[in-house]
N, C-alpha and C positions, 0 to 999 in steps of 0.2 A: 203579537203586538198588544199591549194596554189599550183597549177599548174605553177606559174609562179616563182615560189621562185628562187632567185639569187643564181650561181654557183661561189663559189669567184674563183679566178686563182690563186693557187696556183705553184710556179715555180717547177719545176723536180731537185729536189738535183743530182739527181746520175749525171746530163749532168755539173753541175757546179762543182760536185766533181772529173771531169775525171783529171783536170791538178794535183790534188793529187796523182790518182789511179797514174801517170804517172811519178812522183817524188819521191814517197813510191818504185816503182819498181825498181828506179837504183838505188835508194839506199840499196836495200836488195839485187838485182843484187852484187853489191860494195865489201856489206858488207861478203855475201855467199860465194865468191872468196877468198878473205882476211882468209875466216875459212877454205877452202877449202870442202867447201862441196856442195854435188852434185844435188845442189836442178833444177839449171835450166839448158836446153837443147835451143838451139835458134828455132829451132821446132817447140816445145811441147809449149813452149812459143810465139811463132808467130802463132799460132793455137788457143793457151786458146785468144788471145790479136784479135782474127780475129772474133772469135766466141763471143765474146764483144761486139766491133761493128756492125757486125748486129744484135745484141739484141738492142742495141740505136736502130737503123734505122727502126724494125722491129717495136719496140716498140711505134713509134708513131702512128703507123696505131691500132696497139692492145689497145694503150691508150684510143682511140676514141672510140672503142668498149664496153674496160669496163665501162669505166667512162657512155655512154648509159644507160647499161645493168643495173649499179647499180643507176644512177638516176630514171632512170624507175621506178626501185621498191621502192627507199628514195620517190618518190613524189605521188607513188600509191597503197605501202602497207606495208609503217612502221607502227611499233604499236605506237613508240614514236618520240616527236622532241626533240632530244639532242641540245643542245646552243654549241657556241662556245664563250667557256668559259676554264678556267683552270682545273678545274675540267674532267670538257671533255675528255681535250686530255691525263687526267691519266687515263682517261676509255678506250682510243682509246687505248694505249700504251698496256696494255695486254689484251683488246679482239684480235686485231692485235696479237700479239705474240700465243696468245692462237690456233688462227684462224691458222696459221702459221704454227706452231708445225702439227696441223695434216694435213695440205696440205702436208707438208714434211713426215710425216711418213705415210700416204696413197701412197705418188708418191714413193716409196720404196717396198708398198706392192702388190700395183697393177700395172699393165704392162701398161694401156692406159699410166697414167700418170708418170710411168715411162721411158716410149719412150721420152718424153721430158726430164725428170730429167737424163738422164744415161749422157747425154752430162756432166751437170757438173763434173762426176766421173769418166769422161773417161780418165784423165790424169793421168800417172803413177809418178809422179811430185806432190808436195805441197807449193806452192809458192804465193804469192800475184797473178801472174797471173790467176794461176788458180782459183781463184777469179772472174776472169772476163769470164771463161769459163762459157757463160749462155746461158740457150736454144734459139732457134728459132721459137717453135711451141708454149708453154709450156704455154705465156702471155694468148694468147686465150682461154685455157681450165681451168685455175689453178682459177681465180679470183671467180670460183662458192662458193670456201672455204672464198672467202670474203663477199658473199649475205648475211649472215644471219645479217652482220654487220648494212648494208642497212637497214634489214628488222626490224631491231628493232629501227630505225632511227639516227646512225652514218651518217653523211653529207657523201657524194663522194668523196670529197676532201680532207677533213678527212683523210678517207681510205686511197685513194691513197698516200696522204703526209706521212703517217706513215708507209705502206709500203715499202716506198723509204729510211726509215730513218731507218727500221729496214736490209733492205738490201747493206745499205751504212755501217753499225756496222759489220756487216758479213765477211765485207772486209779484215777487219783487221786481224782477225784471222784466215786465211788460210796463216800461217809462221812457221816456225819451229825453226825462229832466237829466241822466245820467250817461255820458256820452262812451267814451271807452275808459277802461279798468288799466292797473297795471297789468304789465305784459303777460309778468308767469301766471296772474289771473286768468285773466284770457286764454292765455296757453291751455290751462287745465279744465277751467269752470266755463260753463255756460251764464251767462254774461246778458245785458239789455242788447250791448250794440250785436251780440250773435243772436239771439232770438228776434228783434228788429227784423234780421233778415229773413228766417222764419214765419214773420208776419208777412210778409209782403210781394207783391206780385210781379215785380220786375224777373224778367223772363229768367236771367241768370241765378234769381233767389230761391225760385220755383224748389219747393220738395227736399231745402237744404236744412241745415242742423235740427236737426230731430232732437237733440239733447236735453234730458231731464234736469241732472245736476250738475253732470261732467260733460265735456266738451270734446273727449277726448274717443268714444265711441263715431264719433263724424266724421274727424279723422283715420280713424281707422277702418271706417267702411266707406270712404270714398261720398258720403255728403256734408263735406264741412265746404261753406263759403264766407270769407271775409266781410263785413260791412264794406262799401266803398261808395257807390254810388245811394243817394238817397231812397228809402223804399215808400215803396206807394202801396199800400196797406189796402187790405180786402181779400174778396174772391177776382178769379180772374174773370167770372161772372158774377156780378153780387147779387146779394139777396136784399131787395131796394123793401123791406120791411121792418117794423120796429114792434112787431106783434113776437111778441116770446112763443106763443103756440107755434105761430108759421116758423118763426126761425130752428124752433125744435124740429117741427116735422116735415119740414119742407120737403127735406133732399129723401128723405122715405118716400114721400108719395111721387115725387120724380125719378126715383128708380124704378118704383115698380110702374108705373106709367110707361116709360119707356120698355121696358121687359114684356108686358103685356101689348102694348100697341104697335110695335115693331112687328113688321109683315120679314119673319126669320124664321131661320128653324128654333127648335128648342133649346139646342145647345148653345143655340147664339142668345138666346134669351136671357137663357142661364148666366151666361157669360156677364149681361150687366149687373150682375151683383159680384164680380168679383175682379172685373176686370178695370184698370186705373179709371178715377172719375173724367168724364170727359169723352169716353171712350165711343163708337159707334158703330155696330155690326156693319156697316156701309161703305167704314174708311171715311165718313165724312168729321168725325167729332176730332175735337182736338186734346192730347193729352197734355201734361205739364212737362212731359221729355220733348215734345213735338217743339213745345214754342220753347225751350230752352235749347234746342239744338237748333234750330232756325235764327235764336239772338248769336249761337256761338256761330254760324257761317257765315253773318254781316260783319264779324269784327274786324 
């Protein structure tokens, strides 16, 4: 294989798309007041908007890392060389999405990778901001869900560019100003009122549409749930903080907290870093299957 193979430079959307992020917000700000409704808090919103930027700032150091990691393996154990070609980037577009879906629905079931993901859910608020509430740790561990991409020979840039593109689409529907979509919308695309439910802690919503771009991997593996009932937003413990450090690092230091101060064996120790958050070598903690099978036996 060419070791020396050219890496094109592809530009970072989400950095060119921040004066939108920034224009879309007071407008929904504007508009939210105008309806009266209680979507933002200057806070919660000076929090999701702080926890933003250092995901940018954070993010070029993490950048450097992936882009490494996954040339590494594009230049010394892809099976194939994909072109960059049109073609191509309809194949990047839902291995990316595909890829995607189960980073999100793994960082939901297991606690390593949930200690990064909980940040975004940590707002009791569903707002464009909270959009921008994105981890600090999460860049560094999450991108192994994108190796395989590598490994079957998707360029790195590639990757990276269609990551950016599917998390700039994401943006848009964390609002509540936009209710439901036409149907074959809905049908196919991940949508406000199916992310909505994603956000939100009614027992039935728990752990449902994982979906990046398409809507269409939740159905097919058995997490897709319809909006019906209104959602009530948060954790199903929250994090009653507006400190961007603590909401970064919280669920870190409560993993290992419990791992280490639990009178268990090791394996059971072991076990809270990998097993659903919530989880309790005791049988006493509750997970998100626990109280969503407990709402489906009341019905």
């Amino acid at each position: 294989m060419d070791l020396a193979i050219h890496i094109p430079e592809i530009p970072n959307i989400i950095h060119y798309a921040i004066p939108f992020f920034i224009i879309t917000l007071i407008i929904e700000i504007i508009v939210t007041s105008k309806k009266q409704m209680a979507s933002y808090t200057f806070k919660d919103a000076a929090a999701s908007i702080s926890m933003g930027l250092g995901n940018v700032f954070i993010g070029l150091l993490a950048k450097a890392l992936v882009l490494s990691a996954l040339t590494f393996i594009y230049l010394n154990l892809r099976v194939f060389t994909i072109p960059f070609t049109w073609w191509a980037w309809l194949l990047v577009f839902f291995a990316d999405d595909f890829c995607y879906y189960w980073f999100h629905r793994i960082s939901h079931e297991n606690r390593f990778f949930w200690a990064s993901h909980v940040v975004h859910h940590s707002s009791k608020r569903y707002n464009l901001s909270t959009a921008l509430r994105q981890t600090w740790s999460g860049s560094f561990t999450s991108f192994i869900f994108w190796v395989p991409m590598a490994f079957l020979g998707f360029h790195p840039a590639m990757i990276l560019a269609q990551m950016s593109i599917s998390l700039l689409y994401q943006y848009w529907i964390h609002t509540e100003l936009i209710k439901k979509l036409p149907k074959w919308f809905e049908a196919v695309f991940n949508t406000p009122s199916h992310h909505r439910v994603h956000h939100a802690t009614n027992p039935q919503y728990l752990d449902r549409n994982h979906a990046g771009i398409l809507i269409i991997w939740d159905k097919m593996f058995g997490t897709f749930e319809p909006e019906v009932e209104v959602p009530i937003y948060g954790l199903v413990k929250n994090i009653d903080t507006y400190n961007p450090v603590k909401i970064a690092f919280m669920e870190w230091y409560l993993m290992f907290k419990d791992a280490i101060n639990s009178k268990t064996t090791l394996l059971n120790k072991i076990k809270y870093f990998y097993k659903p958050p919530g989880w309790k070598h005791d049988g006493s903690g509750l997970v998100s299957s626990d109280l969503r099978n407990e709402w489906e036996k009341n019905q």
